[in-house]
N, C-alpha and C positions, 0 to 999 in steps of 0.2 A: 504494500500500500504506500501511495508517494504522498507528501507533504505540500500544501502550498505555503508560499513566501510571498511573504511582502518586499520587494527590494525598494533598496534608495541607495544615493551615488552620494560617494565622500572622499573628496580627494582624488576626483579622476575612477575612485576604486568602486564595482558594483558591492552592495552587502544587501544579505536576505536575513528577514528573521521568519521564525513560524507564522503562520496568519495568526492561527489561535494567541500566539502573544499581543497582540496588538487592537489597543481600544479605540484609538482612534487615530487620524491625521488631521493637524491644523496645519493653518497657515503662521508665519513668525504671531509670538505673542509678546504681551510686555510683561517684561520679566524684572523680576524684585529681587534687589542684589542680596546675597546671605555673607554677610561682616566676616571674616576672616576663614572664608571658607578654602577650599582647597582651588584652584585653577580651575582644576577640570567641573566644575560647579556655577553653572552661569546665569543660575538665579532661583527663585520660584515662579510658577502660573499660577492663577487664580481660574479653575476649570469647571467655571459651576460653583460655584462654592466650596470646591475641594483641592486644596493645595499641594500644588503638582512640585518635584522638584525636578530640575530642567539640567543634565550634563550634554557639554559639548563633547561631543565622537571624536570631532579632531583633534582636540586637547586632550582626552585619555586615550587616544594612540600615538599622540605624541605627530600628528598631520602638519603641515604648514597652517598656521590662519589663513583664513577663505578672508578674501580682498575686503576689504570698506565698502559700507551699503550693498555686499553683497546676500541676499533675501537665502533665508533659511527656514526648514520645515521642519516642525517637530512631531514629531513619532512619538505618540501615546503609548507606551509598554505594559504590561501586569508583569512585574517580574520580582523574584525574592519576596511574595506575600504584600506586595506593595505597586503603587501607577508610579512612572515616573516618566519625562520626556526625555527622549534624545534628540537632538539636533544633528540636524543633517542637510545637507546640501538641496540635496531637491528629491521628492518621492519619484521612485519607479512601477513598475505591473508587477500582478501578481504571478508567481509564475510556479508550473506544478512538475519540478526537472524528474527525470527517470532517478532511479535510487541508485543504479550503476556512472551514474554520471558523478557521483559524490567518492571524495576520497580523503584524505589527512592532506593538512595543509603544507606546501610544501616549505623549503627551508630559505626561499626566496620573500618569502613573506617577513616585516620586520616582526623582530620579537615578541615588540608591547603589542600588535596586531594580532598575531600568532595567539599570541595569551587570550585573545577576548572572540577568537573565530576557534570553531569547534568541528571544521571541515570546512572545502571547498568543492562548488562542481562545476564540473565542464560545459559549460553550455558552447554554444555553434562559435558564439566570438569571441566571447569576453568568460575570465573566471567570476563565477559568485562564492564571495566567502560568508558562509553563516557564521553571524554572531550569534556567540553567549548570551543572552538577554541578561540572566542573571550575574553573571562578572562583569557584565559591560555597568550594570546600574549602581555595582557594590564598590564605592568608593568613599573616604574620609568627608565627613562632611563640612567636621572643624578640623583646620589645618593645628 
């Protein structure tokens, strides 16, 4: 039985998470700074009246910063018993790859990446590496 994915683009790179992880997709929100939090921590939402907290992808893999006024989407996740956003460059399709198409990622992939992607698979062009949902959202939140 194969899996659908939600993909989005970060850093040129495709990434999939499970569909089932994923509550919803916004567009950029405004985000409320948290005082001495860690980097990778770039704010909170206000999502309904439930206080989302919001990590940048490119900052906990350690990515280049995406340009000025460059528009960003966040990915609503359930992950670790909790919602939280990631930010991400721009959403992609859902997509439902063969399970032979999936493999260990390879040692081309950086480290901090490596750490937070739990396989990779072959699609026709481009690789897709599935994030962690849950590593990807388990980070300091006071520095």
């Amino acid at each position: 039985m194969s899996t659908q994915y939600c993909t989005f683009r970060l850093g040129g790179h495709l990434f999939g998470v499970p569909v089932e992880t994923v509550q919803e997709v916004l567009r950029e929100q405004a985000l409320t700074k948290v005082p001495l939090s860690s980097r990778e921590v770039s704010g909170l939402i206000n999502l309904r009246g439930q206080i989302v907290i919001t990590i940048d992808l490119r900052e906990r893999m350690g990515l280049p910063q995406r340009a000025e006024g460059q528009e960003v989407t966040n990915v609503v996740v359930r992950a670790a018993d909790s919602v939280t956003s990631l930010l991400v460059d721009e959403i992609g399709d859902v997509l439902e790859p063969d399970l032979d198409r999936f493999e260990a990622p390879p040692d081309t992939v950086p480290p901090r990446v490596r750490d937070l992607v739990t396989q990779v698979c072959k699609l026709d062009r481009e690789l897709m590496l599935v994030l962690d949902t849950d590593k990807a959202v388990d980070v300091e939140v006071a520095a």
